[in-house]
Wavefront OBJ file of the C-alpha trace (Angstrom):
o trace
v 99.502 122.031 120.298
v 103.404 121.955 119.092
v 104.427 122.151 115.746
v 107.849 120.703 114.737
v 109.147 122.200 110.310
v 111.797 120.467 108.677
v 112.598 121.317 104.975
v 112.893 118.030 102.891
v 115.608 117.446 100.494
v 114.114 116.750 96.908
v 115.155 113.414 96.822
v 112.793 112.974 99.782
v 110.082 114.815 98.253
v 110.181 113.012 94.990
v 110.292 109.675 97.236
v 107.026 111.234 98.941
v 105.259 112.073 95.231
v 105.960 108.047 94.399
v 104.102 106.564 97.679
v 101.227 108.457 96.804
v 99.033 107.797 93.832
v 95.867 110.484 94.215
v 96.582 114.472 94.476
v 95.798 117.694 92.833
v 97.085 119.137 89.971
v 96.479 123.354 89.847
v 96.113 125.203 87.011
v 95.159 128.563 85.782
v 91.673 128.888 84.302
v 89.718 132.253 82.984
v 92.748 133.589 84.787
v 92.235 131.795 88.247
v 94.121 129.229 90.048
v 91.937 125.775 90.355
v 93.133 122.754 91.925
v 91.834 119.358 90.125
v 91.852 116.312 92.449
v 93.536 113.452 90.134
v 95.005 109.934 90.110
v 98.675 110.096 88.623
v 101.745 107.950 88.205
v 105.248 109.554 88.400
v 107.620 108.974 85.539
v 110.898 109.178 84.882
v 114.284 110.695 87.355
v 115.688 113.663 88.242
v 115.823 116.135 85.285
v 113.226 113.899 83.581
v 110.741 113.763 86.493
v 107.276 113.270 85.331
v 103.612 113.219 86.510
v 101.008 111.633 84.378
v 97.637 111.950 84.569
v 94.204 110.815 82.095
v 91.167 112.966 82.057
v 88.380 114.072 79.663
v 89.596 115.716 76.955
v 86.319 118.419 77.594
v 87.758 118.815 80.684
v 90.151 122.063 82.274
v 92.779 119.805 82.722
v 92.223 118.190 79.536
v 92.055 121.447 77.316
v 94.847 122.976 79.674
v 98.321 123.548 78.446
v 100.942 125.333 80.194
v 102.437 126.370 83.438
v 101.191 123.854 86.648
v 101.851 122.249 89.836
v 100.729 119.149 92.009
v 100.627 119.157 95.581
v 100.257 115.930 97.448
v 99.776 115.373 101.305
v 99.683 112.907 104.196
v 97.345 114.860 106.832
v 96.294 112.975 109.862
v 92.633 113.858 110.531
v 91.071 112.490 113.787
v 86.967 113.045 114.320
v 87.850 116.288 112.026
v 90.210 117.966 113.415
v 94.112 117.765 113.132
v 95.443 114.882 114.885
v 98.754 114.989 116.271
v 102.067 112.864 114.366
v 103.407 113.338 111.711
v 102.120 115.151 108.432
v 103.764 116.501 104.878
v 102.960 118.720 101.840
v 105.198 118.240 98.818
v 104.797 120.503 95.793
v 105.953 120.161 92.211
v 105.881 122.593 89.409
v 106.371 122.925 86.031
v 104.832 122.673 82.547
v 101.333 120.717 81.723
v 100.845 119.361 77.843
v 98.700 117.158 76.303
v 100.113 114.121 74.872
v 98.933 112.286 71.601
v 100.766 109.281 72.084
v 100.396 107.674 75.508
v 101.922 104.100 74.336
v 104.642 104.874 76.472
v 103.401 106.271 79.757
v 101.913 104.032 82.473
v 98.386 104.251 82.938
v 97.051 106.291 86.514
v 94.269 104.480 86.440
v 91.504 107.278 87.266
v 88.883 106.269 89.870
v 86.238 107.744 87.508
v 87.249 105.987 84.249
v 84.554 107.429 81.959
v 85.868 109.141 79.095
v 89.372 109.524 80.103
v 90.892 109.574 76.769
v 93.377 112.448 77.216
v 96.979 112.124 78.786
v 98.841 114.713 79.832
v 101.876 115.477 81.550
v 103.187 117.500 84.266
v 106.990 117.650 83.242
v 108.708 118.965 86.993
v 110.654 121.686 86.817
v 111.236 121.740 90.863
v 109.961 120.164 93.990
v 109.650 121.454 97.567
v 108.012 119.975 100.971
v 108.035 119.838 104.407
v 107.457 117.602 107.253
v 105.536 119.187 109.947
v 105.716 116.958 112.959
v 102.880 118.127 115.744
v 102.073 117.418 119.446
v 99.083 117.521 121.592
v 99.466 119.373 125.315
v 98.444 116.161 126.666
v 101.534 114.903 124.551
v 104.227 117.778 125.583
v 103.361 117.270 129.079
v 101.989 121.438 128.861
v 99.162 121.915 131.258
v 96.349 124.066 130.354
v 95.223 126.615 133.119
v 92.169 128.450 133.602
v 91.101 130.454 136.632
v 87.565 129.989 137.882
v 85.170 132.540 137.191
l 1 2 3 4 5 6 7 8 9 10 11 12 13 14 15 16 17 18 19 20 21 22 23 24 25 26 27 28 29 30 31 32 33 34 35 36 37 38 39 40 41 42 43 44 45 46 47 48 49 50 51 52 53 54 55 56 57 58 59 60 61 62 63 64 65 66 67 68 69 70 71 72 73 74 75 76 77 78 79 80 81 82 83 84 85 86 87 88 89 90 91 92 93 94 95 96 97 98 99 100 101 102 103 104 105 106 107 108 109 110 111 112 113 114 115 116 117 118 119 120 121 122 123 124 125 126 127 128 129 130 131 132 133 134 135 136 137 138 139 140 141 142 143 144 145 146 147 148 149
């Protein structure tokens, strides 16, 4: 297998974030990273670029406050293992907070619904990703040769 990088401009990546509507926020907990699987909605442009997400207040994320990222991906997966295409990883980071007033955000609308009372926001600070594009042997026309034993 091949593997073709290409840097992505941050217009791109913020482009990426917006097709997308499901990845995970991280966060630092007890004083470990955890990554939170979440619905969210981007808000806002460059400068101003938001993620918003609703969770239960009881929750990490919903008691969280503070420095955070979201990474979002597109991975091909065939019968398990990586397929060949084309795949990307974009990550944002910046500052979590609670919000008390969610009149003017748009709604993520979490898969599990229960008790998500508590908004919060992921105000991006910078975004990076890459576009990774891969090939099979069968693809790159690379022959695979073993000597019998």
């Amino acid at each position: 297998m091949s593997t073709q990088r290409l840097e992505l401009p941050a217009w791109e990546c913020v482009e990426l974030l917006r097709s997308r509507s499901i990845g995970r926020i991280c966060v630092i907990d007890h004083g470990y990273p955890i990554s939170i699987p979440v619905n969210y909605e981007v808000m806002g442009a460059d400068g101003a670029l938001q993620i918003v997400v609703r969770t239960a207040p009881e929750s990490i994320l919903g008691r969280y406050e503070g420095l955070g990222s979201i990474e979002v991906d597109d991975i091909p997966v065939d019968d398990g293992t990586l397929a060949g295409g084309t795949t990307w990883s974009v990550i944002g980071r910046g500052t979590v907070n609670r919000v008390s007033e969610s009149n003017e955000l748009p709604d993520p609308r979490p898969i599990v619904d229960t008790r998500r009372e508590r908004w919060i926001t992921l105000h991006l600070s910078t975004t990076t990703g890459r576009r990774f594009t891969i090939r099979r042997e069968e693809e790159t026309g690379n022959l695979a040769w073993h000597p019998k034993q």
